[in-house]
Backbone bond lengths (Angstrom), bond angles and torsions (degrees), N, CA, C in turn:
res aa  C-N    CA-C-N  psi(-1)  N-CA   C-N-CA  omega(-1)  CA-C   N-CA-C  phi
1 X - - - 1.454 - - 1.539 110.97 -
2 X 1.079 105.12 -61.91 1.643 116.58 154.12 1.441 118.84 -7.44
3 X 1.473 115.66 -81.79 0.733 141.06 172.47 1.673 134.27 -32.84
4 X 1.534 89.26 -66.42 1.765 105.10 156.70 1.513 115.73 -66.08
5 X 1.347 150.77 -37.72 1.085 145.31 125.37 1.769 128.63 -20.27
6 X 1.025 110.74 -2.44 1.467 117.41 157.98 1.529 125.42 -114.40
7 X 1.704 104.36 -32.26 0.782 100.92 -159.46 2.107 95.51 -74.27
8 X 1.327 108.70 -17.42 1.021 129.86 176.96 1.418 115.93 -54.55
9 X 1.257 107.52 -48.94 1.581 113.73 -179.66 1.794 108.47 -86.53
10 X 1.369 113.60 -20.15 1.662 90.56 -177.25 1.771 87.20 -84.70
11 X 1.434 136.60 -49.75 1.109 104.47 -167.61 1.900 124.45 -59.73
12 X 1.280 123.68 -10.60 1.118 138.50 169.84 1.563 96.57 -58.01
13 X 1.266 124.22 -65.46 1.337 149.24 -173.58 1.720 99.29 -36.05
14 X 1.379 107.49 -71.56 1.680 132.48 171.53 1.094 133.37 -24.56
15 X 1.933 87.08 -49.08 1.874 91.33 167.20 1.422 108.67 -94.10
16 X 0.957 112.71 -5.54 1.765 107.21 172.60 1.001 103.70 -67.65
17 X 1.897 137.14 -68.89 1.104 108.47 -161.34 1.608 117.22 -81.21
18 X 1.339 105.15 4.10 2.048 100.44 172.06 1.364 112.14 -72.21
19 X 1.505 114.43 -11.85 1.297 121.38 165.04 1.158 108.57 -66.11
20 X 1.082 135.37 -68.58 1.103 165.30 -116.50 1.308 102.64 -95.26
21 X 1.692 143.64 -32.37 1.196 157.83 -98.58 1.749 78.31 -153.12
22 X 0.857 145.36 114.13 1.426 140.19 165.67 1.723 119.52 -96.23
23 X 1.565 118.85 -45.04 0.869 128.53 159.32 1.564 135.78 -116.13
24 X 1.547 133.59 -164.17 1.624 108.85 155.04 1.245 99.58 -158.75
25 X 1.606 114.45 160.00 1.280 131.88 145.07 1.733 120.47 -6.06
26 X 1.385 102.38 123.39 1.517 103.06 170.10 1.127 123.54 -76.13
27 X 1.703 111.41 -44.68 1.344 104.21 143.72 1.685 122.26 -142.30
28 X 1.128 96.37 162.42 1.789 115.95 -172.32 1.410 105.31 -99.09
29 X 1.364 140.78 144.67 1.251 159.26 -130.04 1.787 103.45 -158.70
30 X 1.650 136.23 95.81 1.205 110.81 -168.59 1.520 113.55 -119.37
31 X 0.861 141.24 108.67 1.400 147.49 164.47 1.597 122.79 -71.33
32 X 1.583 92.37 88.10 1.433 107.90 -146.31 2.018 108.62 -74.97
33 X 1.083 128.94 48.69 1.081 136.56 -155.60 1.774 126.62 -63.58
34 X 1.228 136.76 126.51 1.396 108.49 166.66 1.802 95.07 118.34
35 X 1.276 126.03 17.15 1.321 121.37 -179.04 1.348 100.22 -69.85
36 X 1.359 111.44 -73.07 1.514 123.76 -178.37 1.687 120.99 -44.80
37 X 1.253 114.87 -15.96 1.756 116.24 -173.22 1.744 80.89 -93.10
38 X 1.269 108.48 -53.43 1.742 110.50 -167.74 1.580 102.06 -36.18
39 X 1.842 118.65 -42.54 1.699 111.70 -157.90 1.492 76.35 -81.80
40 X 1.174 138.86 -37.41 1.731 116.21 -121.10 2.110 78.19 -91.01
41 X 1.225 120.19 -23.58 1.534 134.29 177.98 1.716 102.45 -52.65
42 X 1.382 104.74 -58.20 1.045 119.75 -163.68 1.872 113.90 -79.64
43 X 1.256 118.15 -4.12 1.372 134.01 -147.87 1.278 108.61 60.96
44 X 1.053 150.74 62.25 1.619 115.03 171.34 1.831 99.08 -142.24
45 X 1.252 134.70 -156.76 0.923 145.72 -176.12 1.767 122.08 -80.45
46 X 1.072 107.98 150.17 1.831 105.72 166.82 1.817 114.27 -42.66
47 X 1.220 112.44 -60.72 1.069 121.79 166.28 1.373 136.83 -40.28
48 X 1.250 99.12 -47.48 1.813 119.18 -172.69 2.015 92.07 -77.23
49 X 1.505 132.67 -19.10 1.679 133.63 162.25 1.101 93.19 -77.00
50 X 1.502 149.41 -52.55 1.529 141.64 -153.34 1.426 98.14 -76.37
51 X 1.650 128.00 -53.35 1.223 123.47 -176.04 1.787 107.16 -60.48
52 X 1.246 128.22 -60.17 1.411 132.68 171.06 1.690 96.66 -38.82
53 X 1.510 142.88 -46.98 1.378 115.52 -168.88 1.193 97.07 -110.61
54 X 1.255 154.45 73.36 1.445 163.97 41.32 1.836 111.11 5.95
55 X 1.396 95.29 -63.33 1.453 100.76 -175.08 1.197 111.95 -67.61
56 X 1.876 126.86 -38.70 1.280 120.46 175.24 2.009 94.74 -70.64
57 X 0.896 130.70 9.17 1.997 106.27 172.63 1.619 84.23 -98.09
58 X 1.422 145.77 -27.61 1.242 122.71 -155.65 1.995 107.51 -92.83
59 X 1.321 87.42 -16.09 1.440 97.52 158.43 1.387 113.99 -61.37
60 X 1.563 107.11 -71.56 1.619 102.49 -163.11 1.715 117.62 -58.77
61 X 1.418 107.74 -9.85 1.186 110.19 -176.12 1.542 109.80 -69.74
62 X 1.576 108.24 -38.83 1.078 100.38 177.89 1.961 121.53 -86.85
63 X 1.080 113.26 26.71 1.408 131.33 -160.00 1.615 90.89 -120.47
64 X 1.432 121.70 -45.66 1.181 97.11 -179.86 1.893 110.16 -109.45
65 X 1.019 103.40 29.52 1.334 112.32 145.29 1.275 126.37 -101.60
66 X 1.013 91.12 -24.93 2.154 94.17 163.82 1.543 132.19 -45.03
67 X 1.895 98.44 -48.71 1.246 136.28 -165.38 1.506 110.92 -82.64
68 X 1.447 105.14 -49.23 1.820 129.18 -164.29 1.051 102.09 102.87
69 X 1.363 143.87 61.55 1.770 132.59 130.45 1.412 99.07 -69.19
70 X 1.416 100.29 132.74 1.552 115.15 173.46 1.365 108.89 -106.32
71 X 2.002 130.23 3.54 1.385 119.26 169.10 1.670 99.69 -157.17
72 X 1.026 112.12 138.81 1.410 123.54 -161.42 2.126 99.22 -128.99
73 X 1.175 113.61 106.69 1.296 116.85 179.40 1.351 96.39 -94.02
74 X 1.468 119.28 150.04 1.681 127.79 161.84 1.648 125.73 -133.52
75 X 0.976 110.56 82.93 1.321 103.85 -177.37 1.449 123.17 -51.59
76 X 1.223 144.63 92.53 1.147 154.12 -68.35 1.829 101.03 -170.27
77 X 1.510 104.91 -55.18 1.280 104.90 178.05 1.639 103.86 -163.03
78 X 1.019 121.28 120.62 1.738 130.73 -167.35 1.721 113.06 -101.57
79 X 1.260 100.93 112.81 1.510 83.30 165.54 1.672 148.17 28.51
80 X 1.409 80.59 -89.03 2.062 114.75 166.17 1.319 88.54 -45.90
81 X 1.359 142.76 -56.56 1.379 135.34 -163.18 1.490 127.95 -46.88
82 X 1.659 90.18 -18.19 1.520 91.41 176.37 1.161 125.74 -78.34
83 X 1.119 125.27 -10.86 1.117 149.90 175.29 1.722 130.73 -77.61
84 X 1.092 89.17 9.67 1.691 115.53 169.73 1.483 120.40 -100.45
85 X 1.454 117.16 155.74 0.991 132.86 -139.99 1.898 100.64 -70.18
86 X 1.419 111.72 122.60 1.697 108.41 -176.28 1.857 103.57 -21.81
87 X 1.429 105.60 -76.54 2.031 108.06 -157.86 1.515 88.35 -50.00
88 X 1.523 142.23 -17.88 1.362 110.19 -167.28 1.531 111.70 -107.55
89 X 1.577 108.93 -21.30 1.463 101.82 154.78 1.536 140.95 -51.85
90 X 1.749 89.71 -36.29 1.542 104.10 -176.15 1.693 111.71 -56.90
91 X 1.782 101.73 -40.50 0.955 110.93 -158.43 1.955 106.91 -81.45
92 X 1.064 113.67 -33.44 1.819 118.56 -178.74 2.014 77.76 -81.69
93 X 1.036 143.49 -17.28 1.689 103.96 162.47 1.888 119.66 -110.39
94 X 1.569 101.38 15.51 1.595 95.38 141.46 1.191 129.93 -72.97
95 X 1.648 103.57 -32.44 1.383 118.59 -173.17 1.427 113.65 -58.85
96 X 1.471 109.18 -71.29 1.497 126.28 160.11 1.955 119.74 -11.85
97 X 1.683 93.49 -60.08 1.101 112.78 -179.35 1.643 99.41 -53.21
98 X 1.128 111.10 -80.98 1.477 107.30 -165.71 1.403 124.29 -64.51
99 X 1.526 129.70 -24.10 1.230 129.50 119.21 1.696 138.35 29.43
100 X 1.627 71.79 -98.41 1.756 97.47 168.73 1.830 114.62 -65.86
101 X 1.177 115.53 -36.49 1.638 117.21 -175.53 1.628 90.02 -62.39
102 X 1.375 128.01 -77.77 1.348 156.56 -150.88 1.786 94.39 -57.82
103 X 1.422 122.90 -50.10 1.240 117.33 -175.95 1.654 103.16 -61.36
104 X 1.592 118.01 -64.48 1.238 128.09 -178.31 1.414 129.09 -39.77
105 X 1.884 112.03 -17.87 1.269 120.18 170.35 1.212 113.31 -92.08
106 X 1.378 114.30 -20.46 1.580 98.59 -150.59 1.486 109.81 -88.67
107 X 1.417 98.07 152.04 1.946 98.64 -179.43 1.440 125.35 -63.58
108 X 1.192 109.62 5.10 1.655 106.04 -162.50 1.686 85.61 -99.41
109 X 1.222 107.11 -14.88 1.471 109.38 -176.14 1.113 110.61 -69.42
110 X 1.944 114.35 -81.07 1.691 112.99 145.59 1.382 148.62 2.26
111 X 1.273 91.35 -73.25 1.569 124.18 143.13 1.523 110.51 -4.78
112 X 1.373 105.00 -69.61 1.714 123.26 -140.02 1.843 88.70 -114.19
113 X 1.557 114.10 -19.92 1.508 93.84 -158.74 1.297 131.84 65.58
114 X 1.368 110.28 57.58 1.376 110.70 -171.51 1.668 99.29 -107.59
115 X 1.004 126.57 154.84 1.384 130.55 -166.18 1.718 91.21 -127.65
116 X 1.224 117.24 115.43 1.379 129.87 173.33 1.521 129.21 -87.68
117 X 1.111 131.79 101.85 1.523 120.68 -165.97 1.802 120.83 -132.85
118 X 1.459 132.36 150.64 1.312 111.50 175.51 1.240 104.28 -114.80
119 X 1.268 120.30 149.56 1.700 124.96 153.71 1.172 106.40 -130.73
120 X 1.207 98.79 160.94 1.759 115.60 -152.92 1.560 107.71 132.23
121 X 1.762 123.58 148.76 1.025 108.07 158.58 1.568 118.69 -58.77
122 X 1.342 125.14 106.12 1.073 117.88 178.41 1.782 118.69 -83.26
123 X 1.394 117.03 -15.45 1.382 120.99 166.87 1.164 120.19 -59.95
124 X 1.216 112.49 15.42 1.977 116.12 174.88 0.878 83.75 -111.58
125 X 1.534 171.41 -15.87 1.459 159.19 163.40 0.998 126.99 -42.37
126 X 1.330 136.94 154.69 1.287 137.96 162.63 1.184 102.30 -47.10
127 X 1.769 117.56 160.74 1.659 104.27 165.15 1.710 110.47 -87.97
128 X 1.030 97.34 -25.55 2.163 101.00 159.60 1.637 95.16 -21.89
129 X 1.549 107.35 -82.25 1.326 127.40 -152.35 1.970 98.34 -61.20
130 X 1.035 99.09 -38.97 1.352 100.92 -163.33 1.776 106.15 -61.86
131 X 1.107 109.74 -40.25 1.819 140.07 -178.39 1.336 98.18 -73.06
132 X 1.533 135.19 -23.19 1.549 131.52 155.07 1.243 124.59 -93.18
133 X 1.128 108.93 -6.57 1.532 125.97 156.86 1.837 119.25 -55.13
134 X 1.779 95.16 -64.88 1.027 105.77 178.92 1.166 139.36 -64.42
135 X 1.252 114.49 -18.64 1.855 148.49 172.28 1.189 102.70 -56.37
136 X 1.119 112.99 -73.78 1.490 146.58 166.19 1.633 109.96 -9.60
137 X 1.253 93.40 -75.09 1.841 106.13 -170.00 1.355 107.42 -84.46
138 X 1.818 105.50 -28.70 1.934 81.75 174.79 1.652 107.51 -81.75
139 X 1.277 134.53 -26.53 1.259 129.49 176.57 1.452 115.64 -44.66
140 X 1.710 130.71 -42.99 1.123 162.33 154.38 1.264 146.94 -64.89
141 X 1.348 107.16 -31.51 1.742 112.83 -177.57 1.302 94.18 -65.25
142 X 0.946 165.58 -20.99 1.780 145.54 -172.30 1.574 101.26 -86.54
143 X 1.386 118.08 -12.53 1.319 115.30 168.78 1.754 122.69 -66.25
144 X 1.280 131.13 132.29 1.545 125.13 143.46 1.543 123.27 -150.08
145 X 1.268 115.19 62.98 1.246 127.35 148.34 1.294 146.59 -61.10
146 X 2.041 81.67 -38.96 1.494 117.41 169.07 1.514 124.84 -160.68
147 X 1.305 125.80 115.53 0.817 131.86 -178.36 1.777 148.75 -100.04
148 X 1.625 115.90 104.41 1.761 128.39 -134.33 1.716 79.00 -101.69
149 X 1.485 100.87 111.92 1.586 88.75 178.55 2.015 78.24 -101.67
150 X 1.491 113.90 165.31 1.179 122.61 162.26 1.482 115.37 -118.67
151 X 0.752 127.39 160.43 1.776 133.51 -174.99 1.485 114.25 -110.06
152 X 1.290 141.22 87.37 1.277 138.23 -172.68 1.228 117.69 -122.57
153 X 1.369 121.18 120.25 1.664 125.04 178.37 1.697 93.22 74.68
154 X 1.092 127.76 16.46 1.383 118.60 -164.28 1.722 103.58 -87.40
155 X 1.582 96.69 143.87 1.930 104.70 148.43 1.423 89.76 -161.08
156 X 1.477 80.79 162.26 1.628 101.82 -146.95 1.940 92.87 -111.72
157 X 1.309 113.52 10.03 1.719 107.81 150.09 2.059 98.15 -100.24
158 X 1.140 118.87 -59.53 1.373 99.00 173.70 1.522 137.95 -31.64
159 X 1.625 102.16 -31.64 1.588 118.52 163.68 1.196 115.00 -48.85
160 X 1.779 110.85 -53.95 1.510 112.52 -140.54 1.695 82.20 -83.36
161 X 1.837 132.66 -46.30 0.724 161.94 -171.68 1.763 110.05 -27.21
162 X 1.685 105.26 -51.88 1.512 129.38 -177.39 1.391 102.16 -85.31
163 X 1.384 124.34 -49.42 1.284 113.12 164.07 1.868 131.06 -52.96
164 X 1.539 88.78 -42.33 1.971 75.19 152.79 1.607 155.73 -76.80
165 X 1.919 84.06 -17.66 1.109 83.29 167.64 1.746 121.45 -85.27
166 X 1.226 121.12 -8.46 1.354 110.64 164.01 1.285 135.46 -88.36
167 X 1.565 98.03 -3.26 1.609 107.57 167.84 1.705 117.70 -83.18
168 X 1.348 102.38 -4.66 1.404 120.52 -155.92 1.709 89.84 -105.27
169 X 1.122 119.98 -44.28 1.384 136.76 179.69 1.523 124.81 -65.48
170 X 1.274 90.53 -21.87 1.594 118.30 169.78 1.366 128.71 -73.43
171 X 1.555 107.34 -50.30 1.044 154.51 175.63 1.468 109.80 -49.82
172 X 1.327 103.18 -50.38 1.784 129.75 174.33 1.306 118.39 -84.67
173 X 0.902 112.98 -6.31 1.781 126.71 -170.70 2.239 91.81 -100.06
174 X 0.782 95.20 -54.10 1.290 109.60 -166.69 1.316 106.75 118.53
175 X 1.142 125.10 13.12 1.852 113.73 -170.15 1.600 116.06 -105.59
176 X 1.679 107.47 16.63 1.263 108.74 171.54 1.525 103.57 -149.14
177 X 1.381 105.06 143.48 1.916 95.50 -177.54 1.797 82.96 -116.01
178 X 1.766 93.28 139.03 1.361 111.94 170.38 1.661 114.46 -25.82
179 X 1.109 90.45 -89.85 1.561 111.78 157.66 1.567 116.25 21.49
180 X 1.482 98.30 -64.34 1.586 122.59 -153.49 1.336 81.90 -97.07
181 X 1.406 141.24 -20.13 2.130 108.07 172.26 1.164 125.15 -85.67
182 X 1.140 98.74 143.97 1.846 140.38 -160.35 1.124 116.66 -115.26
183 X 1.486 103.77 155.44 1.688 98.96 174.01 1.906 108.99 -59.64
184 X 1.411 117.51 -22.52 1.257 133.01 -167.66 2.040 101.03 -71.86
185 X 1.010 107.57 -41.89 1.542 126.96 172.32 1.435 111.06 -38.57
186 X 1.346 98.20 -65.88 1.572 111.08 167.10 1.267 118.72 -47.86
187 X 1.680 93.82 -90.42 1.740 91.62 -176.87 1.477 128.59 -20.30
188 X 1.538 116.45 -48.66 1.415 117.00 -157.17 1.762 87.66 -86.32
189 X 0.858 128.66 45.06 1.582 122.95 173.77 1.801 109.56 -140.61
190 X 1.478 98.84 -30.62 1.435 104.48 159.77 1.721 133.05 -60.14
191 X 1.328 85.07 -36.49 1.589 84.78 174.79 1.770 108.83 -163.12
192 X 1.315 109.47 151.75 1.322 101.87 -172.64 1.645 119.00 -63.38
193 X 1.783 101.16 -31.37 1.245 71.19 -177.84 1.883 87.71 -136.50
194 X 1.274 106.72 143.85 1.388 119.83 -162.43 2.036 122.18 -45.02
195 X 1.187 121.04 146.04 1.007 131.38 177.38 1.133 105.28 -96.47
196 X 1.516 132.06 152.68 1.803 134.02 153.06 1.520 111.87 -73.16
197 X 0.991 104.44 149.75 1.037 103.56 168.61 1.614 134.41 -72.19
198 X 1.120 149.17 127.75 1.366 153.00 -68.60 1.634 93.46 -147.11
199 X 1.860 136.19 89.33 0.919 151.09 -174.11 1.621 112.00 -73.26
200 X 1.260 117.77 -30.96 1.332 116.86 -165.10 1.591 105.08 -158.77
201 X 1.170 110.99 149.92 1.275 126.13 173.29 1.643 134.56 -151.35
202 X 1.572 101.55 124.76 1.110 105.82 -147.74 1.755 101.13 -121.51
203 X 1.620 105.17 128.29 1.232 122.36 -162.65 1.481 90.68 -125.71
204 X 1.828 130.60 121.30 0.678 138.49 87.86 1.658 153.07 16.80
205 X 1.686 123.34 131.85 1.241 110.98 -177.29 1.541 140.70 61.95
206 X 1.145 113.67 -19.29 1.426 108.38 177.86 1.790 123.50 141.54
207 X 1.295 99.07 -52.51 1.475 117.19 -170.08 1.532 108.54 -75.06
208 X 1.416 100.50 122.63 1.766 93.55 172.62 1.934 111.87 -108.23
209 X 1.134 72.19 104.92 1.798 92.23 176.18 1.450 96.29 -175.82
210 X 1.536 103.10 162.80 1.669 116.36 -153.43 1.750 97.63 -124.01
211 X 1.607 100.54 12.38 1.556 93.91 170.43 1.368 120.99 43.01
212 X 1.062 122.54 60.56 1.673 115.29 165.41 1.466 116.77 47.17
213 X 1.216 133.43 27.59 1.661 145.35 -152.54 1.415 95.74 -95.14
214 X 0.814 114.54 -174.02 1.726 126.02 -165.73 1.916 110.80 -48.68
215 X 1.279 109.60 57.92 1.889 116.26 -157.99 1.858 84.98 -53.46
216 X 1.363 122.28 -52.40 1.635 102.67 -160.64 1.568 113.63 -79.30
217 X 1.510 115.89 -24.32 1.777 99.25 158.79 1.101 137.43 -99.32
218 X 1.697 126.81 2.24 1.674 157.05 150.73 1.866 88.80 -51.71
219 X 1.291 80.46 -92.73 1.708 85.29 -150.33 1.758 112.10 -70.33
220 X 0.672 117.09 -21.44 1.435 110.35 167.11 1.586 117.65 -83.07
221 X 1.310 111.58 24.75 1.389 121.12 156.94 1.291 123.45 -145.68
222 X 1.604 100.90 19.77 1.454 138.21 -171.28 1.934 110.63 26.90
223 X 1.427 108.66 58.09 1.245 130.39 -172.49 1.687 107.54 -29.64
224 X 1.059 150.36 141.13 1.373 154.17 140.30 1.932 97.95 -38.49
225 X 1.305 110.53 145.85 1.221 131.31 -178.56 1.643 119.46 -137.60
226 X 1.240 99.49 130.46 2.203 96.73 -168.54 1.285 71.21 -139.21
227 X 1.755 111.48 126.52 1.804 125.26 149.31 1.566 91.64 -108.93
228 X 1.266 98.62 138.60 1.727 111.59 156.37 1.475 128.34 -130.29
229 X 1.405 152.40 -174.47 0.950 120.51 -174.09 1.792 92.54 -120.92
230 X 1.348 162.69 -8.36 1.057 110.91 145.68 0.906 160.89 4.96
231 X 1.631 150.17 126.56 1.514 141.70 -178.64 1.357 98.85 -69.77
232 X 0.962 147.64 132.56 1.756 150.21 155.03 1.950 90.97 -19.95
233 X 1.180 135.00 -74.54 1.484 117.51 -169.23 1.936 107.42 -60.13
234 X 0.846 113.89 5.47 1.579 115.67 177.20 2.054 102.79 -104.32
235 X 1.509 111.16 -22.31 1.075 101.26 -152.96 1.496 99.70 -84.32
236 X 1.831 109.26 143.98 1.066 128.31 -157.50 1.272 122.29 -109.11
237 X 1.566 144.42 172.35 1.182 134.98 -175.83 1.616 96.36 -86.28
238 X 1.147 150.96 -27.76 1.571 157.28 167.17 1.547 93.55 -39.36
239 X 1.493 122.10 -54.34 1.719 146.55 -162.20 1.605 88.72 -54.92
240 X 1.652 105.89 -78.94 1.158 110.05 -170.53 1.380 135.56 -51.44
241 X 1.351 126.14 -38.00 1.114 145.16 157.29 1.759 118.39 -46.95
242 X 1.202 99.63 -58.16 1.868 94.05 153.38 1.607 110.06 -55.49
243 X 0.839 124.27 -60.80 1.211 116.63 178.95 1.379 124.88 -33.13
244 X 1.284 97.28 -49.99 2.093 108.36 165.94 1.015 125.52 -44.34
245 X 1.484 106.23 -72.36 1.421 132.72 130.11 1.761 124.01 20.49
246 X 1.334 104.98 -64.43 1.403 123.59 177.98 1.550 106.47 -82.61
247 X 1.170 123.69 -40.27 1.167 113.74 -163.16 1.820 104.44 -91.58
248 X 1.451 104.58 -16.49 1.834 103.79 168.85 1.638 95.58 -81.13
249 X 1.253 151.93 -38.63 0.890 138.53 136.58 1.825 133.28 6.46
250 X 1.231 108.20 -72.95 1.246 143.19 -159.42 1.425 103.48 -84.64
251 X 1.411 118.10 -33.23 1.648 121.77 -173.82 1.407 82.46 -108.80
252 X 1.149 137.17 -42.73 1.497 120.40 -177.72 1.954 113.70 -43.18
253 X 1.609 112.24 -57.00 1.055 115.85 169.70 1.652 120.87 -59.79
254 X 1.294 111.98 -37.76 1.634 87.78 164.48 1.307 130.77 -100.47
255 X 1.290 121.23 29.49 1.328 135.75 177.45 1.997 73.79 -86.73
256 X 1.530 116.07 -66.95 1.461 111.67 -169.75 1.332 127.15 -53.39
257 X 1.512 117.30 -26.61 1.089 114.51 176.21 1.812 108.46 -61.59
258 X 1.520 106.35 -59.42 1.723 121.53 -172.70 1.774 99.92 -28.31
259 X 1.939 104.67 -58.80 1.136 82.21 -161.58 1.832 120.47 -82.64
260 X 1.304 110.26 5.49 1.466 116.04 174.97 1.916 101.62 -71.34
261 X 1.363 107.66 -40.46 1.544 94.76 178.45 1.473 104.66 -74.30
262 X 1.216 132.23 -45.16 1.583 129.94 178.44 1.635 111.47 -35.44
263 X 1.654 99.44 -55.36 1.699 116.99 -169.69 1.158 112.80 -53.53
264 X 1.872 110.25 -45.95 1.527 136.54 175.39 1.959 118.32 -48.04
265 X 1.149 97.79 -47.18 1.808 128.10 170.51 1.314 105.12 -59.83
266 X 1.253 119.39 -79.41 1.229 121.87 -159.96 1.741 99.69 -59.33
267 X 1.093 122.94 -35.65 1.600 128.24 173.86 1.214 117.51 -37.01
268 X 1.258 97.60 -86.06 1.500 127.04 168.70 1.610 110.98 -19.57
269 X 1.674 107.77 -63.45 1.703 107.22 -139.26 1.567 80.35 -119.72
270 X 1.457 127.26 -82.70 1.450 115.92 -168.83 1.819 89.20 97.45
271 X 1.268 85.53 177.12 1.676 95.48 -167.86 1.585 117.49 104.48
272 X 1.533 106.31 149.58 1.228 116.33 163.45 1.594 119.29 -49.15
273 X 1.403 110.96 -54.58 1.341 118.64 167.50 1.934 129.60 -26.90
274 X 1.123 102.83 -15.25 1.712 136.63 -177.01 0.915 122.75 -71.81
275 X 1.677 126.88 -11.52 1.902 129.70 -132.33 1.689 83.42 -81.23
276 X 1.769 114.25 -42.25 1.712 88.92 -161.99 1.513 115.44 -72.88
277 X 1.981 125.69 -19.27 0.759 119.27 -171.58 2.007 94.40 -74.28
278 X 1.012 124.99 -13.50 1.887 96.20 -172.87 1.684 89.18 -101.82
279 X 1.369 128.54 8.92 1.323 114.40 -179.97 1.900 87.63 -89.81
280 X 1.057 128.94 -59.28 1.475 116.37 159.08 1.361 127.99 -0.37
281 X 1.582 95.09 -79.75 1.199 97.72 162.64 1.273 158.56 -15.52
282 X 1.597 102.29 -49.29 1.450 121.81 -153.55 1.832 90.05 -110.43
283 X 1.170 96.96 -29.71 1.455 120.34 -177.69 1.741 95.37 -59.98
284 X 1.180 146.44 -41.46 0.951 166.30 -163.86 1.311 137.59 -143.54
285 X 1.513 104.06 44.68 1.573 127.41 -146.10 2.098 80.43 -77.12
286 X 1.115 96.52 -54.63 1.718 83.61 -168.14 1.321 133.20 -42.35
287 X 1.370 109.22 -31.12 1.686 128.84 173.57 1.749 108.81 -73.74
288 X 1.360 110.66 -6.97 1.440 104.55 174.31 1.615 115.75 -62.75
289 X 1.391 121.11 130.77 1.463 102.23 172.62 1.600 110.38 -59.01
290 X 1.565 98.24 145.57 1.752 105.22 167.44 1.917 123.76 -54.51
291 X 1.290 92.92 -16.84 1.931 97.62 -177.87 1.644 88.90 -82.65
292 X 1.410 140.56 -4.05 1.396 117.60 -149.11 1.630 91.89 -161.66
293 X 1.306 115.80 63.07 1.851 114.57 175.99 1.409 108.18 -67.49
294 X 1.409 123.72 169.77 1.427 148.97 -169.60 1.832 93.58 -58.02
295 X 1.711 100.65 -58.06 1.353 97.32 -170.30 1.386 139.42 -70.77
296 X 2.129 92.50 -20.08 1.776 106.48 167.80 1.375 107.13 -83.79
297 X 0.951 111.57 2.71 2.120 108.02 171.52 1.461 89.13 -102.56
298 X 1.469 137.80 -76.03 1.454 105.77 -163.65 1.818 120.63 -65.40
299 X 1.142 118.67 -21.80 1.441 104.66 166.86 1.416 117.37 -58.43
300 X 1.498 120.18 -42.51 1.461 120.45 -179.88 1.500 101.36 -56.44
301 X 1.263 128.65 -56.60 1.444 162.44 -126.28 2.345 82.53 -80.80
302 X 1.817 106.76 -54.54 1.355 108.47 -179.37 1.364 112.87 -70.27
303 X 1.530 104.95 -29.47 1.345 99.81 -157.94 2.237 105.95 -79.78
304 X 1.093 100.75 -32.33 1.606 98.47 159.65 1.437 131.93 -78.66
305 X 1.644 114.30 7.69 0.925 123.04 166.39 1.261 140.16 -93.12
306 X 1.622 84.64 -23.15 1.808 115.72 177.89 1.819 119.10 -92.35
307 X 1.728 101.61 1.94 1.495 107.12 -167.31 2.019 96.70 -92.29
């Protein structure tokens, strides 16, 4: 009775916050944490948590197709990972392996247009893994409806790390003048073919830290962040939805902040010179306080301009 009485109230719970959720993230960032505590919880093996949170990614996939995420990152396997015990490496890159074949066939994939891709040094891989890699993205790359980046062998200072050294290499060649690097310089050296920049991020299991995860498209778009303590195979669509949740949150407030400095500007100084702070504005007419609308700031805004 118990039992059904809960299960009663989280789905009650569920549709509240899908109400609640108005828009989402373009893309989500997941730091899938807590496989291994989930088996060792459960008695069972390292493996037997990795296989159980497989099934929680084929969930969320369909969770943020529900919503509209159009790119779903997974950090998947890190570096440090290599560094685990031989039988349990072998075993999270059978998984991987079959994974990648099984995702790349299936129709819901097709279906949906999902474009499948890895970053990470992936040349530290098995060539198994590497050969399901490749399956993978040619079955898919003509897809972009939706986009499943995976994270393999990845850290995200080794990223930034390879990208300098070929800007640096460039540099030395004569085939790049200082001068000319850009945030655009970078990017296109990180990966062949570009990532969005990184709206939300979602940590798993317990630990709040963001692990070295995507540092140049996270934080340089100062991503929204939700830790919970679920194991990633425990984590739930209730989970995720807070998670949304937080990050409409999070852009809600700096959508408010922008236009308090815009409102602040245009106060102050006035002038033609102004156009992007009242395009702000208008851009974000709802966040205007009610003592201070779009149209009583630019009338004030003409009328000290015209004295």
């Amino acid at each position: 009775m118990l039992r059904w009485v809960r299960r009663q109230l989280e789905t009650a719970y569920e549709r509240q916050l899908r109400r609640s959720v108005s828009g989402a993230p373009a893309h989500v960032a997941v730091i899938q944490d807590g496989n291994r505590r989930y088996a060792s919880k459960q008695g069972g093996e390292a493996s037997d948590g990795h296989r159980e949170g497989a099934k929680t990614t084929e969930r969320v996939l369909d969770w943020c197709d529900e919503i509209g995420v159009e790119e779903l990152t997974l950090y998947t396997f890190s570096t440090e990972n290599f560094e685990r015990p031989d039988h349990e490496r072998e075993a999270l890159f059978d998984l991987l392996e079959n994974k990648l074949y099984e995702f790349a066939d299936a129709e819901r994939v097709h279906d949906s247009g999902v474009c499948i891709r890895a970053i990470g040094d992936v040349q530290q891989l098995p060539p198994r893994v590497r050969e399901a890699i490749d399956y993978a993205e040619r079955q898919t790359g003509d897809y972009d409806n939706f986009v499943l980046n995976i994270a393999l062998a990845y850290g995200g200072r080794n990223e930034l790390l390879g990208a300098a050294r070929d800007v640096a290499r460039e540099v030395e060649s004569g085939n790049l003048d200082p001068a000319d690097i850009s945030v655009e310089t970078i990017e296109s050296r990180l990966y062949a073919r570009p990532l969005r920049d990184v709206d939300l991020i979602i940590r798993t299991g317990g630990d709040e830290r963001t692990s070295n995860f995507l540092p140049w498209h996270a934080n340089g778009n100062e991503a929204a962040v939700f830790f919970c303590t679920p194991y990633w195979p425990e984590f739930s669509k209730i989970d995720f939805l807070r998670a949304v949740r937080t990050y409409e949150s999070r852009a809600q407030s700096f959508r408010q902040a922008k236009v308090q400095r815009a409102l602040a500007l245009v106060r102050a100084v006035g002038g033609v010179e102004l156009d992007e702070a009242r395009s702000v504005l208008h851009k974000f007419a709802e966040y205007v306080p009610d003592s201070a609308t779009v149209e009583e700031v630019e009338g004030g805004d003409e009328r000290q301009t015209t004295k």
